[in-house]
C-alpha positions as semicolon CSV with decimal commas, in nm:
position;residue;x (nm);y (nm);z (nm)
1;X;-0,954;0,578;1,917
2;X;-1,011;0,714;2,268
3;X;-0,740;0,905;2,292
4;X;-0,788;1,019;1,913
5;X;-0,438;0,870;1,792
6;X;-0,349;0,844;1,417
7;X;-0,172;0,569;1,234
8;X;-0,039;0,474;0,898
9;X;-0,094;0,156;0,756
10;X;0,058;0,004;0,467
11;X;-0,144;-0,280;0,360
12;X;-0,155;-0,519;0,064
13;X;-0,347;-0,513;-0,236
14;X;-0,518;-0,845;-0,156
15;X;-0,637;-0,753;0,130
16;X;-0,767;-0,434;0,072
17;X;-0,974;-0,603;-0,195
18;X;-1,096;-0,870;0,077
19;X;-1,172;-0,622;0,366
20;X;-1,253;-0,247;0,217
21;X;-1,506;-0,207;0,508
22;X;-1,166;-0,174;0,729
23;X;-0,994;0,008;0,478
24;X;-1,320;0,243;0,492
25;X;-1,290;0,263;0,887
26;X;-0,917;0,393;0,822
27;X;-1,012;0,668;0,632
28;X;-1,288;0,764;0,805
29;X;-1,094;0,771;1,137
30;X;-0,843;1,021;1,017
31;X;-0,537;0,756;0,994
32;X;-0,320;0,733;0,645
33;X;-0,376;0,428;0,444
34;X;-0,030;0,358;0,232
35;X;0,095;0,085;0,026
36;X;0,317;-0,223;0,107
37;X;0,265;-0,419;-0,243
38;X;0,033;-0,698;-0,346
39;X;0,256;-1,053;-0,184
40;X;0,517;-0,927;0,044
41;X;0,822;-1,022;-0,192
42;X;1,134;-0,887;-0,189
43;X;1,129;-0,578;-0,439
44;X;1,473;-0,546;-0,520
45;X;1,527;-0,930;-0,664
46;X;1,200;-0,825;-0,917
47;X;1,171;-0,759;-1,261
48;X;1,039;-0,425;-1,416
49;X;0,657;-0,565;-1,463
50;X;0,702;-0,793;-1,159
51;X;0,737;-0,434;-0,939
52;X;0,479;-0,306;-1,137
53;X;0,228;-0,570;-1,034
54;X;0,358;-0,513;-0,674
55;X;0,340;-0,147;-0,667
56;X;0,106;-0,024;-0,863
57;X;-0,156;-0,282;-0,867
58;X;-0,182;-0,259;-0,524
59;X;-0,189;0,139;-0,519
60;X;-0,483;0,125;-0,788
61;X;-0,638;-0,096;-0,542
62;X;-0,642;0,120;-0,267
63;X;-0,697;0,431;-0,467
64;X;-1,010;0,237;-0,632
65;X;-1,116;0,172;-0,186
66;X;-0,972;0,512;-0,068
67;X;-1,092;0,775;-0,392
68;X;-0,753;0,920;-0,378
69;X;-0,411;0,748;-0,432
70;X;-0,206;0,655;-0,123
71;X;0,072;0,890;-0,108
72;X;0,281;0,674;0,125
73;X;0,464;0,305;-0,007
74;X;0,694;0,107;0,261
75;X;0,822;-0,164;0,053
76;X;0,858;-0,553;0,225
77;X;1,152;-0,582;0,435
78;X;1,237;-0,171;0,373
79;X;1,389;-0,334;0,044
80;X;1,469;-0,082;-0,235
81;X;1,675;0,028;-0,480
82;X;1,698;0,217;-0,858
83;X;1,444;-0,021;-1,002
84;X;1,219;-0,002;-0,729
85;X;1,230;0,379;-0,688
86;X;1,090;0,427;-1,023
87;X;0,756;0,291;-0,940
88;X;0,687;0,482;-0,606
């Protein structure tokens, strides 16, 4: 903060919901908030409604926190392939 840095961080849907005063402080700081899913699994073993509980439950989340939707996703373990893809 004192040497007005920004950051990006990708954080889970769970704990957006449990602590959207930091999430607030994010934002308001200038730093991106993005997505990393809702339980840290690995994407690319999931089914197609499994990766939409990961992905876009936890981007309504923190669109529901942030007023806009994150632009940004980093999936668990930089795990992804076709399947994933078509959710972010």
């Amino acid at each position: 903060k004192e040497n007005n840095i920004k950051a990006s961080f990708f954080v889970l849907g769970p704990l957006a919901k449990k602590f959207p005063d930091i999430i607030h402080r994010m934002v308001s700081e200038g730093h991106v908030v993005g997505v990393h899913s809702m339980t840290h699994p690995r994407l690319t073993r999931l089914n197609e409604s499994q990766l939409h509980y990961e992905i876009v439950v936890a981007r309504d989340i923190i669109q529901k926190l942030i007023g806009i939707a994150p632009v940004c996703f980093r999936p668990p373990y930089e795990l992804k392939n076709k399947q994933v893809q078509h959710f972010i």
